[in-house]
C-alpha positions in Angstrom: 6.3 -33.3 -17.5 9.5 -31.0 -18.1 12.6 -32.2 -16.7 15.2 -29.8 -15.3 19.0 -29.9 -16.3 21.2 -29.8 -13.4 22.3 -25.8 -14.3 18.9 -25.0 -14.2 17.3 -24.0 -10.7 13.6 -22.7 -9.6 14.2 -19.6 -8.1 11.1 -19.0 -5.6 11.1 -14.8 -6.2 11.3 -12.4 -9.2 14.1 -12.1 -11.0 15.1 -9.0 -13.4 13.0 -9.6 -17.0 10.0 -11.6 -15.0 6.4 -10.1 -15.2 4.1 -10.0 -12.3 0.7 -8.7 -10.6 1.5 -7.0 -7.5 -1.4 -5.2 -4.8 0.4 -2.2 -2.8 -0.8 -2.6 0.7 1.5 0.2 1.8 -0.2 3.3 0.2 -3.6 5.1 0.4 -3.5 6.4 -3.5 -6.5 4.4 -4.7 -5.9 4.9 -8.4 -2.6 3.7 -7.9 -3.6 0.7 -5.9 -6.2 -0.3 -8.8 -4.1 0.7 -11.2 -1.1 -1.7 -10.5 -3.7 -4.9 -9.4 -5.2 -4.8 -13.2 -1.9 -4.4 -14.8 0.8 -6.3 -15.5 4.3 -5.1 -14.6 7.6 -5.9 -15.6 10.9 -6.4 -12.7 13.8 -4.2 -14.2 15.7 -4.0 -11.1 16.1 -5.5 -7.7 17.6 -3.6 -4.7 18.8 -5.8 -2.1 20.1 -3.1 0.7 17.0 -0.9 0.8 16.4 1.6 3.9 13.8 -1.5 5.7 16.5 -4.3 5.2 13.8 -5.7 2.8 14.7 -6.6 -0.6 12.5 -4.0 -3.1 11.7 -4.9 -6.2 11.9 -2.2 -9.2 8.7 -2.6 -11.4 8.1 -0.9 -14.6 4.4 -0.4 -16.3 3.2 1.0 -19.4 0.2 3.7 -19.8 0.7 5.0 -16.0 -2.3 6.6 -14.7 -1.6 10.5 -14.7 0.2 10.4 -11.2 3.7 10.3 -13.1 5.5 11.9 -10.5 4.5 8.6 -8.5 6.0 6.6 -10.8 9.6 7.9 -10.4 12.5 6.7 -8.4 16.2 7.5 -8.5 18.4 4.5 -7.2 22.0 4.6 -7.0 22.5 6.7 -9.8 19.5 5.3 -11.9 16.5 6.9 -12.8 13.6 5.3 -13.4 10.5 6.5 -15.1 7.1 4.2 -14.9 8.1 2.3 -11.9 7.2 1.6 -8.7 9.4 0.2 -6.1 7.6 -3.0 -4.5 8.3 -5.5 -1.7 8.2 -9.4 -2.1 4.9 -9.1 -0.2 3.4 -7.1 -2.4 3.7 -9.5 -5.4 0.7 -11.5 -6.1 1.7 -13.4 -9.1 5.2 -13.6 -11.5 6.3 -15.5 -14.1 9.0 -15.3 -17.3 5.8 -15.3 -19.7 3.7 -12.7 -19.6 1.0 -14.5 -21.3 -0.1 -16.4 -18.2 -0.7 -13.5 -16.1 -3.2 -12.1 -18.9 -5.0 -15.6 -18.3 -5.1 -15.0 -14.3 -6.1 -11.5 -15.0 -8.8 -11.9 -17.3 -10.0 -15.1 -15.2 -10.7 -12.4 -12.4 -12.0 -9.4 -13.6 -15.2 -11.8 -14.7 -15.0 -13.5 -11.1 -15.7 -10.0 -9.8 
């Protein structure tokens, strides 16, 4: 059983550097949607004061389907290339090693 110190805390959403799954339930691209379910992205920025009060979360992917231009957001004087901007309800899994979510994504493309 691991023990926390007391400067440690369990933080219950992503934080910049974690990994995660995410399903985008706000868009009708169906590449994109597939895309992003089977791949494992990595949080590079979070926006707390986004247009729907919502906290958005910045994800970035590698080998983006062909759709770039999708894949591009300008924040505050930040540009981002290979990232899609997410919403906590969009995130399916996270964690800070990227190694488990290869395990949960490899346990379900066989559960298929």
């Amino acid at each position: 059983m691991k023990h926390l110190k007391k400067f440690e805390s369990i933080e219950d959403n992503p934080q910049i550097g974690d990994y995660v799954i995410c399903e985008d339930q706000y868009d009708d691209e169906e590449e994109i949607a597939t895309f992003i379910s089977q791949n494992i992205g990595q949080c590079i920025d979070i926006n707390k004061g986004s247009q729907t009060d919502k906290i958005s979360y910045f994800i970035q992917y590698k080998n983006v389907p062909n759709n770039e231009l999708f894949f591009e957001h300008t924040v505050i004087n930040k540009n981002y290339t290979n990232v899609l901007e997410m919403f906590l309800e969009e995130i399916i899994h996270f964690s800070k090693n990227k190694e488990d979510l290869q395990i949960y994504l490899d346990v379900n493309k066989y559960n298929l």
